[in-house]
N, C-alpha and C positions, 0 to 999 in steps of 0.2 A: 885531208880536210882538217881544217884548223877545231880544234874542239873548245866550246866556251866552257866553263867550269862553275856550278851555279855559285853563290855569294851572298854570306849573311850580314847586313850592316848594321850595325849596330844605333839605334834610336834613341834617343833622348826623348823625353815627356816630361812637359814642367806639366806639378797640377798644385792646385793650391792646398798648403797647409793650413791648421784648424784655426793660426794666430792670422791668416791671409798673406803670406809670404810665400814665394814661391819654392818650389822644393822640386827639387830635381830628380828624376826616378826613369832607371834603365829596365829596358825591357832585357828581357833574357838573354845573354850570347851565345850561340854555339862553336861560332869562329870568331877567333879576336884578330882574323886578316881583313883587313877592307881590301877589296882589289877594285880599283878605275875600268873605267872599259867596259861596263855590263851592256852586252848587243841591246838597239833600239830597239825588240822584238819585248826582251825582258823588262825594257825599262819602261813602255808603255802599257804592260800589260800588271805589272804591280801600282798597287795603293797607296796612295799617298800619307803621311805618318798621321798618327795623330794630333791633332791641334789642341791645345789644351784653351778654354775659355773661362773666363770667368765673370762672373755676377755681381754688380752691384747694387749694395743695402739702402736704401735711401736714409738718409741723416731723420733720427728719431724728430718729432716736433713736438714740441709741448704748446697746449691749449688752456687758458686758466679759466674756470668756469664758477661767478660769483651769485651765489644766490642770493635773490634780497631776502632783509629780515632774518630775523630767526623765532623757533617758536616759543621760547622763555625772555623774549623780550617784555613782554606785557607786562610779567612778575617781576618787573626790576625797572621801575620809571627812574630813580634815582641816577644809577647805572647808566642807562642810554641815553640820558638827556645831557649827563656831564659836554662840555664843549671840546673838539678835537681839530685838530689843523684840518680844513678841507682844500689850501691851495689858493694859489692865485692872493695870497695874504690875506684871508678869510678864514672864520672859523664852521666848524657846522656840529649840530650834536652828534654824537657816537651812533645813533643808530633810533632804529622808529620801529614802532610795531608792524606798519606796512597798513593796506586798506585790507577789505574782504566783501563779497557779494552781499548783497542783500538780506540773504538767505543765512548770512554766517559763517561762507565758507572764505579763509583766510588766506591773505595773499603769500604768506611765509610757507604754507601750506604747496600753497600752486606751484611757488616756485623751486620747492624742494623737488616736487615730484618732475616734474618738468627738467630740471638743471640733472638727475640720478639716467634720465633717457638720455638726455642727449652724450652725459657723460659715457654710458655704456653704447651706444651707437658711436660715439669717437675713437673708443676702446676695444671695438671690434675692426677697425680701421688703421690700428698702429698706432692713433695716438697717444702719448703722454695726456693724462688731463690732471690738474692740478684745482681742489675744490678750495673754496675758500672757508667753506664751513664743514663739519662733519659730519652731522647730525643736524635734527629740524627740533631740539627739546634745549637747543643750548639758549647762550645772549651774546650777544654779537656776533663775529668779531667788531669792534669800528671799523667806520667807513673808512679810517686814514689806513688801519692795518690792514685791511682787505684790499686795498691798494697797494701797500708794501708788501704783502704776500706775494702778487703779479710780478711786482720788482725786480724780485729777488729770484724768481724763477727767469728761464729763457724764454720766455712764453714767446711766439708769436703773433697770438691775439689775445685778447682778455675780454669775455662777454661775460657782463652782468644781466641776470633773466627778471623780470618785474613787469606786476601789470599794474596798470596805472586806477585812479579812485576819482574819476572828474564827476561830480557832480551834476553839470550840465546838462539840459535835457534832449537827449537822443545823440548826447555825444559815444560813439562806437570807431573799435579798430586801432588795429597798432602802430606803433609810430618805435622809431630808432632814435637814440641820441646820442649822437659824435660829441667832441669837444670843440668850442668855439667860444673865445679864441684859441690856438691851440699855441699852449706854453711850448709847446719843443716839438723835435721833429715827428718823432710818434703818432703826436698827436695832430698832423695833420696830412698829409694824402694818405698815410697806412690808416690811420683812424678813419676819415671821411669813404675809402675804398670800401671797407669793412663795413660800416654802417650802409654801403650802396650793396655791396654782394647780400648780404644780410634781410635787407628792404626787397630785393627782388627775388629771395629764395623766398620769403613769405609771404610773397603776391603769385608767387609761383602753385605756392598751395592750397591758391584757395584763399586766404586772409584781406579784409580790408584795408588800405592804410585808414590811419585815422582821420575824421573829417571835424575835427576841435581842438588839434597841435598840430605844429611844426607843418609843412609842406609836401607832398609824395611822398609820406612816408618816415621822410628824414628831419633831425628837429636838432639846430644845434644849441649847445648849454654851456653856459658858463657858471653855473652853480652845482654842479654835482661835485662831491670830492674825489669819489671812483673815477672821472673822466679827467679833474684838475690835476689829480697826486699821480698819473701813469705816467710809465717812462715805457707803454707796450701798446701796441696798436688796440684803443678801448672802444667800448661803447654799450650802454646800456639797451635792451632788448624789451617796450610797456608791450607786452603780447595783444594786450586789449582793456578794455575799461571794466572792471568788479562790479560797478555802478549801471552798467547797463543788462537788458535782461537779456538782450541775444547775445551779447559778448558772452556774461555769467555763465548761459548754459554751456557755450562751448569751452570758456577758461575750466568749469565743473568738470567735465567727461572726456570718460576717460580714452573715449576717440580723438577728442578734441586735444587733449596732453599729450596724447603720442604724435598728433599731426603738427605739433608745434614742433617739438622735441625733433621731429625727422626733420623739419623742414633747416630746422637749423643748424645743426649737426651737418645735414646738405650743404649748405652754406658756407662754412664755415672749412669742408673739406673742398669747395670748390679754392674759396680765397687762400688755401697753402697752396694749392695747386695738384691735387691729389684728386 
């Protein structure tokens, strides 16, 4: 009787090194003979080698996140009124103190609180988020540099947060503003997409659009300098009217700020596609 003789072959295993390149790693030999021939008894009854696989990181995304106003605007009229390029070969002042409720409470205010949630909810999520202010006790930045902050980042969207001051009576509800006309490409289907995903994560949550601007929601501008001077998919975010009392209570509270803050956060990971 013919005797088979058993056989150790020797394995190769790529696994991945710490730089992501592959590295080649042998498993242990005992015989360094390879012998052909191993009965079909053997060779169906052994394991197949190991497969090395590996994982890909999804490319980091940066999100630039503008709050309106700041809260040392007030103290410095001189300062924020000066005139700065807004685009489209217009000028606009540097900056404004913003509105505030009824009651006193400030829109630079809201939007601080509001812009630090959503930032931490994007940041739990792998995003990059890139603020344009740092604090809510500064002045400014300008509106032209709050834009060239976006710029110069790789952002793929750029939402500025602000609630709007109508005076109108029973005017309520948010509204979104794109650019229009839209100077470059940016600024038009990544802009107008943004402003729709955006519009419909805050009808998602609950929120009215507004029924005293723009249309479902959506409202396009040709006067903003944040939406003129992008060269990043932009748009401006009125969450609701300061001026009215049901808006007020919910722009106030502090259910109401987190339910904005998720809704858009939401939004805005849908529009990368995350």
């Amino acid at each position: 009787m013919r005797r088979w003789w058993p056989t150790v072959v020797a394995v190769g295993l790529v696994v991945a090194g710490c730089g992501g390149e592959p590295v080649a790693e042998h498993t242990p030999v005992l015989d360094p003979i390879v012998t052909v021939g191993i009965p079909p008894s053997a060779s169906a009854s052994s394991s197949p080698p190991p497969v090395a696989t590996t994982t890909s990181t999804p490319p980091p995304v940066v999100i630039v996140l503008n709050p309106g106003h700041n809260g040392g605007n007030g103290g410095h009229p001189d300062e924020i009124a000066r005139q700065v390029p807004a685009g489209a070969g217009k000028t606009k002042e540097c900056d404004t103190t913003g509105t505030q409720t009824n009651a006193g409470y400030p829109e630079h205010a809201f939007t601080w609180d509001v812009t630090l949630r959503v930032r931490d909810a994007l940041a739990i999520r792998g995003v990059t988020v890139v603020m344009t202010r740092e604090n809510d006790t500064g002045v400014g930045p300008c509106v032209d540099e709050r834009a060239a902050i976006a710029n110069r980042s790789d952002a793929a969207a750029v939402v500025s947060i602000h609630a709007d001051g109508s005076e109108a009576a029973g005017a309520h509800g948010f509204h979104v503003a794109y650019p229009l006309p839209a100077l470059n490409e940016a600024q038009g289907e990544p802009s107008l997409r943004l402003a729709t995903v955006l519009r419909d994560g805050l009808g998602k949550a609950g929120f009215a659009p507004a029924n005293y601007i723009g249309q479902n929601g959506l409202d396009g501008r040709g006067d903003l300098a944040g939406l003129n001077l992008s060269e990043k998919p932009s748009v401006f975010v009125e969450c609701g009217n300061m001026r009215d009392a049901a808006d007020a209570g919910v722009l106030g509270s502090e259910d109401g700020k987190q339910r904005y803050a998720v809704a858009i956060a939401t939004a805005l990971m849908t529009y990368i596609g995350r």
